[in-house]
N, CA, C and O of each residue as an XYZ file, in Angstrom:
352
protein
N      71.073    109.913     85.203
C      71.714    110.993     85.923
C      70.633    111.865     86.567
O      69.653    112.261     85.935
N      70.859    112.147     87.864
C      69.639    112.922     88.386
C      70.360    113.745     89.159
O      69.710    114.158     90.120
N      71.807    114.260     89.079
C      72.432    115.735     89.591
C      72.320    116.597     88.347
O      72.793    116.473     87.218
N      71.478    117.591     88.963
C      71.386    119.072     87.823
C      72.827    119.608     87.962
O      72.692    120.546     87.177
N      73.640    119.673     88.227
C      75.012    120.496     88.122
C      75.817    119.127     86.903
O      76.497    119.372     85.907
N      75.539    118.147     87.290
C      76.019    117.535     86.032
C      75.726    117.641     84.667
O      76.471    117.814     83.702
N      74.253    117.479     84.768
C      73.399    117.771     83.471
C      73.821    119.330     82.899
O      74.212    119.507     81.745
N      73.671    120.459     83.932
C      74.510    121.256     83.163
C      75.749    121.745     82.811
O      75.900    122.852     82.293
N      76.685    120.942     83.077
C      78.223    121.092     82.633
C      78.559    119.881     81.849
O      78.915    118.902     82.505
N      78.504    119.769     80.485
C      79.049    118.661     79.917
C      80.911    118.821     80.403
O      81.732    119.551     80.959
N      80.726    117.570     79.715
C      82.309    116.724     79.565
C      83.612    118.098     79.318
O      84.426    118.366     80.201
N      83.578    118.621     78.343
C      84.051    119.133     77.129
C      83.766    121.023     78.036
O      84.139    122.097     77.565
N      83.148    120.842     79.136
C      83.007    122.373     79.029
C      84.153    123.534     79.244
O      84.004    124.742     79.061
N      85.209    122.917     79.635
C      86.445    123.359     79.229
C      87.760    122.600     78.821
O      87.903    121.388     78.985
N      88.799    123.514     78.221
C      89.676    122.115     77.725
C      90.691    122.033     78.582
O      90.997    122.768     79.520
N      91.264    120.900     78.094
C      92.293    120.237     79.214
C      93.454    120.950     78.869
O      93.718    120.832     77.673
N      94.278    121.684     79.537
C      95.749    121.861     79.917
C      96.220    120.883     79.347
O      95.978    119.683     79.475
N      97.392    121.816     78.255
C      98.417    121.451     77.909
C      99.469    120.701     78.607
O      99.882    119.577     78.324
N      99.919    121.626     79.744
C     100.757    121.551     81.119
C      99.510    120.474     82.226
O      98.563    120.853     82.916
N      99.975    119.290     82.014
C      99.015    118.785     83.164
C      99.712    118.498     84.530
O     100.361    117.473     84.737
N      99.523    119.477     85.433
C     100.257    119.665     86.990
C      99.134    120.450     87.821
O      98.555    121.506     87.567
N      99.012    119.433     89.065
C      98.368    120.536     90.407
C      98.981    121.563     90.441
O     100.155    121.647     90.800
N      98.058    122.782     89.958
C      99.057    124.167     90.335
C      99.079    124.750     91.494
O      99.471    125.915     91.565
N      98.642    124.018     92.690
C      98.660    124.075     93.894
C      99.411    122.986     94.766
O      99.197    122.766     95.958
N     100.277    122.383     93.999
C     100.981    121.014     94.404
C     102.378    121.996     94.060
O     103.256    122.397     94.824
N     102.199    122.187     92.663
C     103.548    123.059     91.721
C     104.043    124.307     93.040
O     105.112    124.208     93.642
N     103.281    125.151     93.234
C     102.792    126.265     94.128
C     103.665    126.099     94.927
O     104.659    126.822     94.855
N     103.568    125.100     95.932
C     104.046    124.633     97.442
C     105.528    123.553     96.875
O     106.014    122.583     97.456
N     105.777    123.943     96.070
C     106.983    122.938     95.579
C     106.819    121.460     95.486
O     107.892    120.879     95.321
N     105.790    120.711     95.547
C     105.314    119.295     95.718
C     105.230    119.071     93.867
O     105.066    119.842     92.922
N     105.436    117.618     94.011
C     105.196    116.841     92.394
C     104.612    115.540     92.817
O     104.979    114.540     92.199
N     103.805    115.423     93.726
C     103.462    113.975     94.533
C     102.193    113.821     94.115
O     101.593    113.162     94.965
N     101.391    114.155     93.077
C      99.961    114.281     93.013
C      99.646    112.549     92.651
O     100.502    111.860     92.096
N      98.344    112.025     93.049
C      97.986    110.866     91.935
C      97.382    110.992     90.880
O      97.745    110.367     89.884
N      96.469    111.714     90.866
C      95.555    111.985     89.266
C      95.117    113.150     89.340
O      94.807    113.836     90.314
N      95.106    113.355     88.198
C      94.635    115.096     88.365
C      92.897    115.312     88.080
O      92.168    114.475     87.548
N      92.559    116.416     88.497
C      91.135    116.685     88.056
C      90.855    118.339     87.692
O      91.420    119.192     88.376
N      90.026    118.698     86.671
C      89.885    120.074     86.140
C      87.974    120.284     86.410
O      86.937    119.663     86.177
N      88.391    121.489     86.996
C      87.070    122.008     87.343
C      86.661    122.739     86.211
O      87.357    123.550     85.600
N      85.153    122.320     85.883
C      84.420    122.697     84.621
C      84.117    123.909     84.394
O      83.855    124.346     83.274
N      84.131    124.938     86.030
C      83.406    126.314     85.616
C      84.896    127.051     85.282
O      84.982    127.717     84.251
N      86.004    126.922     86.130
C      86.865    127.963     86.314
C      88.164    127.319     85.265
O      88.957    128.130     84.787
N      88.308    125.883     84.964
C      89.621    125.543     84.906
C      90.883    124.908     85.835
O      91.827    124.154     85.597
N      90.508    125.444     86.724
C      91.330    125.421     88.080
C      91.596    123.580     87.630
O      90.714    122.860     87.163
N      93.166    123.110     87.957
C      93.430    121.654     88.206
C      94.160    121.550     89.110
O      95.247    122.109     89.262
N      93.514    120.668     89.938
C      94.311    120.246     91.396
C      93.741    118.874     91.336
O      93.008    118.257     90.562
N      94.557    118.560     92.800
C      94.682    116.572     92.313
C      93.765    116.343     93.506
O      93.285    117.109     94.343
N      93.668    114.781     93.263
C      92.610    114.141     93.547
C      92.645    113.862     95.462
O      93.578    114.362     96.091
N      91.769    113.205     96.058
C      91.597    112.980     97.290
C      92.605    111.898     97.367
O      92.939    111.794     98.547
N      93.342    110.901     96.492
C      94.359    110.178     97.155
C      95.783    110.386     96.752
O      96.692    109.593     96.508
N      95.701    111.782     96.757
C      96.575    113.086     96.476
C      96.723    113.163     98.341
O      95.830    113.292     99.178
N      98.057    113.038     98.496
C      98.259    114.364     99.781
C      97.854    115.781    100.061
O      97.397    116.294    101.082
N      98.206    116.386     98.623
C      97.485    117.926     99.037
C      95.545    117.965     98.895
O      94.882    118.894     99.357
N      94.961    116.810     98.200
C      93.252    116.672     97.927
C      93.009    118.333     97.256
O      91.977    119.004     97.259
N      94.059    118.592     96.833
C      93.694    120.214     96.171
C      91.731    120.460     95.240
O      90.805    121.241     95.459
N      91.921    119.426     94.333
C      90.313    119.350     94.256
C      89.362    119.430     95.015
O      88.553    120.211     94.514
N      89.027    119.063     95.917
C      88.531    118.677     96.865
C      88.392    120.770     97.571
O      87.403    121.502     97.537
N      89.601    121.030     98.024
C      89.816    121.931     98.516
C      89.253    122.936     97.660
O      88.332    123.636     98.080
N      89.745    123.086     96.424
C      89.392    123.982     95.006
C      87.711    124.194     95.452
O      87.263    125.340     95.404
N      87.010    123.311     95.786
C      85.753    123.071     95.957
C      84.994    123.225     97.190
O      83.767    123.282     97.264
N      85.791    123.285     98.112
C      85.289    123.835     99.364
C      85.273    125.438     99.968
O      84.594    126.109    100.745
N      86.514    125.607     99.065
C      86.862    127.339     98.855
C      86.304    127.888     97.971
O      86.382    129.092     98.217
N      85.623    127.683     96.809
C      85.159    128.094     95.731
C      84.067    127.823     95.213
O      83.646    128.462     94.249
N      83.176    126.471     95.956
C      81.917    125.951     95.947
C      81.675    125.732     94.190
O      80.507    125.699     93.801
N      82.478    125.628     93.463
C      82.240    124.777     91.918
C      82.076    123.469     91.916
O      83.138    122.863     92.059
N      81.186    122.843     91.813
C      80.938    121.470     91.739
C      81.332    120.438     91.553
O      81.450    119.376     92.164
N      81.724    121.192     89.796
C      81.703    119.723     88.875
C      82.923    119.955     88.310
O      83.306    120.961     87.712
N      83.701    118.584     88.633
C      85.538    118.314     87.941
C      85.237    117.369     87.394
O      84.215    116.752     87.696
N      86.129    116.962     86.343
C      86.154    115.771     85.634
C      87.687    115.705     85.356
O      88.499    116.544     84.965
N      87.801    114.017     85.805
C      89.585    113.762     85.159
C      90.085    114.063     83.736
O      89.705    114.262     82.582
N      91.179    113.972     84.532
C      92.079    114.623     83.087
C      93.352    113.297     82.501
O      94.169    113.275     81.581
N      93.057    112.558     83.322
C      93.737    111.563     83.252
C      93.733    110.441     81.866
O      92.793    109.647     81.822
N      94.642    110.401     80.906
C      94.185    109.522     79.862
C      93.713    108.432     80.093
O      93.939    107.694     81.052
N      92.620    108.195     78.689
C      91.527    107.814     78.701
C      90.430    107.000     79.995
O      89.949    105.885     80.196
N      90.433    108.484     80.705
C      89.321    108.858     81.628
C      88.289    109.685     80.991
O      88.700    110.737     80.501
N      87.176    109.460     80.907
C      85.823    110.532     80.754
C      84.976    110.831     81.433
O      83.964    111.213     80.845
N      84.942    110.820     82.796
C      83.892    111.015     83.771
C      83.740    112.194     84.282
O      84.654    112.919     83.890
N      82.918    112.808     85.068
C      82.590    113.791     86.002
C      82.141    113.570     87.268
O      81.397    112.597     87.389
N      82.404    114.246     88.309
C      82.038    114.068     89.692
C      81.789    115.603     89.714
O      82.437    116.461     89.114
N      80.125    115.863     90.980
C      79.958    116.236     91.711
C      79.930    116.377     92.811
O      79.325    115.487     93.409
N      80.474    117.401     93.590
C      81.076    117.360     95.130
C      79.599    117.295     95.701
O      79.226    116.447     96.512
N      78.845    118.252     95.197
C      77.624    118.885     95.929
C      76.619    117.482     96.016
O      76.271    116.980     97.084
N      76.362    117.137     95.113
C      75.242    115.584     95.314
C      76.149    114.444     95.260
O      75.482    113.442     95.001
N      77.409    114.165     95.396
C      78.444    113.032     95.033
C      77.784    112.232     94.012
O      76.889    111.415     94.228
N      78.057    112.391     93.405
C      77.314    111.623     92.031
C      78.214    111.940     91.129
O      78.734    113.033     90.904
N      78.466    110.265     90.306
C      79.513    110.675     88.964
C      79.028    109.880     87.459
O      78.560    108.754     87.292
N      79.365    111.015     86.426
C      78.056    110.095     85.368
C      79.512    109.748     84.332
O      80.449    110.536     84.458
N      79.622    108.928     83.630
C      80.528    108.399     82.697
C      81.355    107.466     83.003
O      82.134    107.030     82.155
């Protein structure tokens, strides 16, 4: 792994929602998400780029937090927006 925003946000650095829903899908009345993803600094979960709304994606262009990791059972990975790089 050679992205520093990965190295410093483990897996685990926040926990996963009980309620697993884009709350920006929920928001706009939509339930169309494909997989969800939770951003490590804030929490924030919005769905993925082959999501119609790409709320992650967005979460991250508005808010410049890096690093999401799925929430999707038994998924364990992380992606960084900033160096695209994903370790797990």
């Amino acid at each position: 792994m050679t992205c520093a925003h990965l190295a410093a946000t483990p897996l685990d650095a926040k926990p996963v929602p009980e309620v697993r829903e884009c709350v920006d899908c929920v928001a706009l009345g939509h339930r169309d998400w494909v997989h969800l993803r939770l951003c490590l600094e804030c929490g924030h979960v919005g769905c993925c780029d082959s999501s119609p709304g790409r709320h992650a994606s967005a979460h991250y262009k508005e808010i410049k937090h890096p690093v999401v990791r799925s929430i999707e059972p038994n998924e364990r990975w992380r992606w960084c927006f900033v160096d695209e790089e994903v370790v797990g």
